[in-house]
N, C-alpha and C positions, 0 to 999 in steps of 0.2 A: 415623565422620566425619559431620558434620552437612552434608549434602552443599546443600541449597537453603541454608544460611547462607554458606558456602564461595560460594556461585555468586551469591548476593546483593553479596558485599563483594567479589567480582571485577569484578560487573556496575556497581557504585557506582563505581569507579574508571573503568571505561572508557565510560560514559554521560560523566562531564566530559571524556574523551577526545574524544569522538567532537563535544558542543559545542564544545570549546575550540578544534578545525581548523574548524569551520565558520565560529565568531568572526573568528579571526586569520587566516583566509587569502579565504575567499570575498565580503567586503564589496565592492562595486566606488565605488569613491568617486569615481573618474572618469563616470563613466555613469548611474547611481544604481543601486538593489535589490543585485544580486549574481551572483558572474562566471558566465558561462552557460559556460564548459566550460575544467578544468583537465588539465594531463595531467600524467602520472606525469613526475615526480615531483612537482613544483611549480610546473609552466609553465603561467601564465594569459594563458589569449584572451581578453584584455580584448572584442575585436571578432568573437567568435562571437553567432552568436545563443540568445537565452535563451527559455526551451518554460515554457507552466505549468506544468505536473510538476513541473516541479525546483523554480518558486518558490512554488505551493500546498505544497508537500510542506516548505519551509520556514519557512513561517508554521505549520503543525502541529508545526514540529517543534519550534521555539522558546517555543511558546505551549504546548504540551504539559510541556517543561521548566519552565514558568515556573509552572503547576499543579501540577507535581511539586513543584518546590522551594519555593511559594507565599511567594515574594518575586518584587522585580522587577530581579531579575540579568540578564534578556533582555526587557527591556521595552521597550529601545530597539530591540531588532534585529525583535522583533513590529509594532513601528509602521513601522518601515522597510519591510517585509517586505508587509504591511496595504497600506499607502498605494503601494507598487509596483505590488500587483494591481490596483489601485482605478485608477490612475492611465493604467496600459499596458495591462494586461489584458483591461479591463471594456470590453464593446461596449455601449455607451452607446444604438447607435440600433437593434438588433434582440436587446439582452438578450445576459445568459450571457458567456463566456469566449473571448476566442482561444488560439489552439492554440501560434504562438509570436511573434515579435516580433524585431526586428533590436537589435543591443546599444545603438541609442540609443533606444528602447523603441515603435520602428515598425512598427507590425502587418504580416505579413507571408506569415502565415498563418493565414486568419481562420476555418476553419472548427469547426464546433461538433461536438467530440466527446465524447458524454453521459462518458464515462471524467473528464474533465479539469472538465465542469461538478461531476460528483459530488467531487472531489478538493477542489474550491474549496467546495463547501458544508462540508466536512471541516474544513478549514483552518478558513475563518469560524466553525464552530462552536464549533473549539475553543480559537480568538481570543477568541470571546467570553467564552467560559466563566474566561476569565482575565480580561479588559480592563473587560467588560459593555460594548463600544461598539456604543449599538443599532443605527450604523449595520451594520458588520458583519454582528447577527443580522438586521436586514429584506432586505441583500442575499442572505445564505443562504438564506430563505426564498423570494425572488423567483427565487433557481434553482431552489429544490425546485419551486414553481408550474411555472416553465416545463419542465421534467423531465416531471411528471406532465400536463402540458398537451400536451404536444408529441412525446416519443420515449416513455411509456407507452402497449404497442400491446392494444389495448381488446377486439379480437378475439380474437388470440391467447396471448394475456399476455407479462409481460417487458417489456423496451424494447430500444431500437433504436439500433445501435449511434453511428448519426455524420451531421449533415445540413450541409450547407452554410451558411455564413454566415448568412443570411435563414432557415434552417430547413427549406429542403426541403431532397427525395430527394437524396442523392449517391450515385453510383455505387463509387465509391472508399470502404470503411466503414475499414481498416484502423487499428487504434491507431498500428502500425509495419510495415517491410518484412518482416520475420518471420511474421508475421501472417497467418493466411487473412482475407482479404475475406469477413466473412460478418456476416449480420444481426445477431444475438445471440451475443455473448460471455459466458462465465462470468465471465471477469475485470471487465467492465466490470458485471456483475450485483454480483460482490462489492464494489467500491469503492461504488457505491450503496448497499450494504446498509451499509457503515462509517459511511457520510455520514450515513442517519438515523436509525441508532443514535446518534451523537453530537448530531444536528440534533433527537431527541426531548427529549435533555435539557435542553435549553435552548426547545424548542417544542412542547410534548407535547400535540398537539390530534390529534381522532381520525383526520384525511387521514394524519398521519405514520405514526399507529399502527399504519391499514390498511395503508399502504405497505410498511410494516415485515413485517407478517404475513403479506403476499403475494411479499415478495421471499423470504422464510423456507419457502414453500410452493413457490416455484419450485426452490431449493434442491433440497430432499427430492423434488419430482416433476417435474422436469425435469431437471436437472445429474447428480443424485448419480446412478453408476455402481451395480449390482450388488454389486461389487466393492472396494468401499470409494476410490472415486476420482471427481471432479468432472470431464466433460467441457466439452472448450473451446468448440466453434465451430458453431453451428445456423444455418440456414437463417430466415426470418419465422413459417413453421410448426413448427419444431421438431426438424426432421428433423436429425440429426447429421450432421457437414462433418468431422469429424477422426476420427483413430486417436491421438490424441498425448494424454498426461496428463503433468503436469504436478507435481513432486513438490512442490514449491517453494508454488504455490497449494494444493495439497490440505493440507498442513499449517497452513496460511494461515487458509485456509479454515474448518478445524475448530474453530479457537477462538473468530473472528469470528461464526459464527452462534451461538454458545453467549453470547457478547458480546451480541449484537442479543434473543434471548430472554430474556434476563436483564433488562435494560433493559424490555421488553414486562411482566414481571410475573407470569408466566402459567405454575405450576407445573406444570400437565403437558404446553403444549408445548414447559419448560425440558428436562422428563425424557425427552421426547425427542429435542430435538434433541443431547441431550448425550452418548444412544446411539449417533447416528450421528457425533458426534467420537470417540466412542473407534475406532465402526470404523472409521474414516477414521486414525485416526492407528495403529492395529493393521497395516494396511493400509501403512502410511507406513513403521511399523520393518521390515516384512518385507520392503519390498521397496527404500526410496531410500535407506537408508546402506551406505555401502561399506568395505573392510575397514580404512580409516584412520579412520573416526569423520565421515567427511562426509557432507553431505549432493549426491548427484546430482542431474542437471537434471531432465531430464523421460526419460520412454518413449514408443516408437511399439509400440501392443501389434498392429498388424498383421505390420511384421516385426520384430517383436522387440530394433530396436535400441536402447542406450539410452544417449545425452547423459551421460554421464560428469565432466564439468566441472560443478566445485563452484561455483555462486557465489556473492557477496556475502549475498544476501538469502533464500533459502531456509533458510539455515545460521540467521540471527537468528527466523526465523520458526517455524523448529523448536524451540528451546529453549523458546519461549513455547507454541506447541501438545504439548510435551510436557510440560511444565509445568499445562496448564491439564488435561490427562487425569488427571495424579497429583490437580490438587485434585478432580477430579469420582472417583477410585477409590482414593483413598488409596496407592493400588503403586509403592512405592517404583522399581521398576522405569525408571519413566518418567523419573523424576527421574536416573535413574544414565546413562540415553541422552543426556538432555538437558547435562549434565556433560560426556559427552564430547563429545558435536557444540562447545562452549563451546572446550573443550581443543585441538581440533581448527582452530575459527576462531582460535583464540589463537594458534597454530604457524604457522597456514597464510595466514591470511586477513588480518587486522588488518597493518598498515603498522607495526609499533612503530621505525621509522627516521625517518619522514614525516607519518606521522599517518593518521587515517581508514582506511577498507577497500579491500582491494585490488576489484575488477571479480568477478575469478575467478581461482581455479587449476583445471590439470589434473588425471589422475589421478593424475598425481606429486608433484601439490604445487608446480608451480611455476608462479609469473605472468607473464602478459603486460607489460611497459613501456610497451607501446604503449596502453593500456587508460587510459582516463580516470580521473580520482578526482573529478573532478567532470563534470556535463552533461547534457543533456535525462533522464536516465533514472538516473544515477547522485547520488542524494541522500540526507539524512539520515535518511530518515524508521524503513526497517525495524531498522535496527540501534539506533536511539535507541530506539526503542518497545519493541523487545524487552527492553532495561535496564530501561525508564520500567514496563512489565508484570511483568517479574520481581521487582525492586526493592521497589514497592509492595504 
């Protein structure tokens, strides 16, 4: 069986799957951009409020399709999508992005967390890279400057996780409630590194290059574990805040800096960071799939416990870092994992009643109702990108 041909023309049908519910059901025509939070099964809060996350993460996702399919079948929903950021989003008198906005597009939480500025340079870039609208790329760029102006910390390296409106110190750094309050995040290191990966192609002068090269060296000498695992949460110095790992970003993880090297040019720090995805994803089969083909949350390797619920985006996120290990070792192996993680979201995960991805199952297989299918954190982006990767 031609197992990646099999998973390409599963993954071609459910990519216009996964567009077609965010076409027909998420447009807010009443309010303008798009509905900030749906629940299972089809109930829209017109009057929730809408977070950048969810609508940077849709301007990538639409303009990502629109490069895939290199027509302009979402052209309209990119400009939509574009001009919403631009309009609600964009803090006009101190730069960068708010965080979120009330559903008639009233800032309402305005502070600047580098995770949602990196997300929006993402987006922009790869608006651009479809539209060429130079507004777009000079905005991307004016975040990268303020990025690298303002939370790259010059002492210690890295950046910093979240400042206030005006750009100072906040006390409060948190992405979300789940979250340790801590200075430096992995997660918010990674979305950086995606941002000028895609922000080189379209900017490729040597600020970015450097940026690029030093987020790729925090990676390897800061994050990565011994043990084939990327920790989360440090201190301004460095000093490690958690015991939790995270299976979901480590697979994540592992293809994105092979992504970002690649894009750099540079054969042998390709050939190495491509040895630290394989450990990372070696590291990934041994220990986050479980005996149905899912993918697990995260572990707490102090006590041992470990998050068991499968969700939405580790599962898409896998396929393509197991996928991107087979292209780097040819082992068919990888390819036979990643099949079944697919198999598994296909059973378990995917909505085929309603559309789009369920949140999560348990370790039995069964979802929550009460779990949104759209909202601040639940959007198109990982499960589109994983088709738009595999696919291509």
């Amino acid at each position: 069986m031609d197992i990646l041909g099999n998973l390409k023309k599963h993954l071609t049908t459910e990519l216009e799957s996964i567009l077609n519910y965010w076409k027909n059901n998420t447009i807010d025509n009443k309010y303008g951009g798009f509905i900030g939070h749906i629940d299972y099964p089809d109930i829209k809060k017109t009057k929730m409020n809408k977070g950048i996350i969810l609508n940077s993460r849709i301007l990538w996702t639409f303009s990502a399709a629109s490069n895939f399919y290199k027509d302009n079948r979402y052209a309209d929903l990119c400009e939509r999508s574009f001009s919403y950021l631009k309009d609600f989003f964009r803090d006009n008198e101190e730069g960068g992005v708010f965080w979120e906005v009330d559903y008639k597009g009233v800032p309402i939480n305005k502070r600047k967390q580098i995770y949602a500025q990196a997300f929006t340079i993402y987006a922009l870039s790869e608006y651009y890279l479809f539209s060429k609208n130079e507004e777009a790329k000079s905005w991307a760029i004016e975040i990268f400057e303020t990025i690298e102006n303002i939370a790259l910390d010059t002492k210690y390296g890295g950046y910093i996780e979240a400042f206030n409106q005006n750009w100072s110190t906040i006390e409060d750094m948190r992405l979300s409630k789940k979250d340790d309050n801590a200075a430096k995040t992995m997660n918010t290191h990674l979305h950086i590194l995606e941002a000028y990966t895609t922000l080189y192609k379209i900017y490729p002068i040597k600020k970015v290059q450097m940026a690029l090269q030093n987020l790729l060296q925090i990676f390897t000498d800061k994050l990565l574990s011994h043990d084939g695992h990327f920790n989360l949460f440090f201190d301004e110095h460095w000093s490690l805040k958690s015991s939790i790992y995270s299976y979901g970003h480590d697979i994540e993880t592992s293809w994105l800096l092979v992504e970002a090297a690649k894009t750099l040019n540079n054969e042998e720090l390709l050939e190495k960071i491509e040895n630290i995805a394989i450990l990372v994803v070696n590291t990934f089969v041994n220990e986050a799939i479980d005996d149905k083909d899912g993918v697990m949350n995260e572990i707490d390797i102090t006590t041992g416990n470990i998050d068991t619920d499968r969700h939405w985006w580790p599962q898409a996120e896998a396929i393509v870092g197991l996928y991107n290990a087979y292209r780097i070792t040819k082992k068919e192996k990888y390819l036979d994992i990643a099949f079944k993680i697919w198999k598994f979201t296909n059973t378990y995960i995917i909505d085929h009643k309603y559309g789009e991805w369920h949140w999560l199952v348990d370790k039995n297989g069964k979802y929550n109702p009460q779990h949104e299918k759209v909202g601040m954190w639940k959007c198109p982006y990982h499960n589109s990108r994983a088709c738009i990767q595999i696919i291509k």
